[in-house]
N, C-alpha and C positions, 0 to 999 in steps of 0.2 A: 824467478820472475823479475821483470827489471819494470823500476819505479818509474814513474814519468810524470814528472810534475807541469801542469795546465793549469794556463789562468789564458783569460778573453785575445791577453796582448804578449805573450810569452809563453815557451817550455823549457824547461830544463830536463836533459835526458842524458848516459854518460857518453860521453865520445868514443870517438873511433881513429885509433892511431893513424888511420889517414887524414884525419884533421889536425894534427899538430902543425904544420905551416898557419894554418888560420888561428890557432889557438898562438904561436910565437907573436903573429901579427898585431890581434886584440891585447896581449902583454904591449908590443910595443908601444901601439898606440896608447893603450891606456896611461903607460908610465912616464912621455918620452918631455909632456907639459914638468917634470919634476925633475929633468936628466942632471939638471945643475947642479942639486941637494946632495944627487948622490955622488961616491965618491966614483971614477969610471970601474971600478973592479965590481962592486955594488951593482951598480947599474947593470951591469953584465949579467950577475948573476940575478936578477929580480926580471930579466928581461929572456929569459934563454931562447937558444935557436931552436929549431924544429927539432933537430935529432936530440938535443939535451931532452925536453919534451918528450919524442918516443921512448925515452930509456922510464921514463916515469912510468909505463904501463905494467912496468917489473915493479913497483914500489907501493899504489896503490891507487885507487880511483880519481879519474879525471872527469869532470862534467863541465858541460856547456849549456848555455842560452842560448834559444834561438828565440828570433823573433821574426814575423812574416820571410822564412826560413834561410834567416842569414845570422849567420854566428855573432852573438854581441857582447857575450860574457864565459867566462870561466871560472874554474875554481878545482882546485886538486886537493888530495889526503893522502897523509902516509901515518903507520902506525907508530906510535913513539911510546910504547909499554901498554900502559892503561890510557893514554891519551890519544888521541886523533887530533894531529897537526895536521890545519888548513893553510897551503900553500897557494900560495901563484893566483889567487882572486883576483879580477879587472875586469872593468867593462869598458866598451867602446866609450868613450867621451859621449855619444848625443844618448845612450843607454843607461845614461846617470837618472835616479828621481822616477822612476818607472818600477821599484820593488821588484827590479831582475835580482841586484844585489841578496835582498831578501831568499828572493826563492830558491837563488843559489844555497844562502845559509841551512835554508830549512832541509834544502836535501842533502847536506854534509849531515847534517845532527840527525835527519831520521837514519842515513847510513850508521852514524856513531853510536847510537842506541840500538839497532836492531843488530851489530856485531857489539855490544857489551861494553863499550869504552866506555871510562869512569868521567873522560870530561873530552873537553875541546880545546885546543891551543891554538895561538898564530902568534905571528911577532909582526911589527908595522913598525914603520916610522914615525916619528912626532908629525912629520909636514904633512901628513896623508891623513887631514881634517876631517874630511866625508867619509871614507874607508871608517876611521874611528866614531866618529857619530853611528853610523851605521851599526856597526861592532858594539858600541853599545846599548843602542835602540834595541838590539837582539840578546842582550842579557851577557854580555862578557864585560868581565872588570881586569883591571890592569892588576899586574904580580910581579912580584921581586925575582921571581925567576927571570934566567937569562935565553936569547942572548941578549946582550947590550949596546952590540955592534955588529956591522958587518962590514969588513973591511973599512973600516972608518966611519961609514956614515952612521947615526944613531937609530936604536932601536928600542923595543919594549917590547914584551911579551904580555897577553890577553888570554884570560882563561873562562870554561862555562860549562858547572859543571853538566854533564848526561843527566836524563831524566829516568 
């Protein structure tokens, strides 16, 4: 059965490999106010194209936001042993402050819980202030695990465990 997360102003439900254009696009926008921080290799890979995108439906769950039924958020997982690394999270710029971010979260972790994972990973960068409040309004702490870079530009890794 497939989850669908509803509130008054949003849903989160998972995508459909015919929306990775729209999902490349929401990355772009989301990321492109930071393009300078990163290094251009970086950028590239935090930004992928559509097709990089459709290959992820081989790797593991990809969901969206919508809102009055236009795509404003994303968020992907892929299995990393006992953990569920969250990938590729952005929202449209005017999408900030609205608990999309949020519901995104909630529906990675009830996925991560109802397949058994022992906790949740991401890695982010220092400059990505909101992302991090956010990340941590939602119960992830920062870990010495890696990685610490990505092609140059700086990183950290955020962990939380499953309930």
């Amino acid at each position: 059965m497939k989850h669908v997360n509803e509130t008054p102003n949003f849903q989160v439900r998972l995508a459909g490999i015919a929306e990775a254009p729209f999902i490349a696009s929401i990355l772009a926008q989301a990321f492109i106010e930071y393009e300078a921080l990163y290094t251009p290799e970086a950028f590239a890979v935090t930004t992928p194209t559509p097709e990089q995108i459709r290959k992820r439906w081989n790797e593991g769950p990809v969901w969206v936001a919508t809102q009055l039924d236009r795509l404003v958020g994303t968020v992907a997982a892929v299995s990393k042993g006992e953990a569920l690394y969250i990938r590729s999270m952005a929202l449209l710029p005017f999408a900030c402050g609205q608990g999309i971010g949020r519901g995104l979260l909630q529906e990675v972790e009830r996925f991560a819980t109802a397949h058994g994972f022992r906790r949740m990973i991401l890695s982010t960068t220092p400059f990505l202030t909101r992302a991090i409040r956010l990340y941590e309004q939602f119960g992830f702490h920062r870990s010495s695990d890696g990685p610490h870079e990505l092609f140059g530009t700086p990183l950290f890794t955020m962990e939380k465990p499953c309930r």
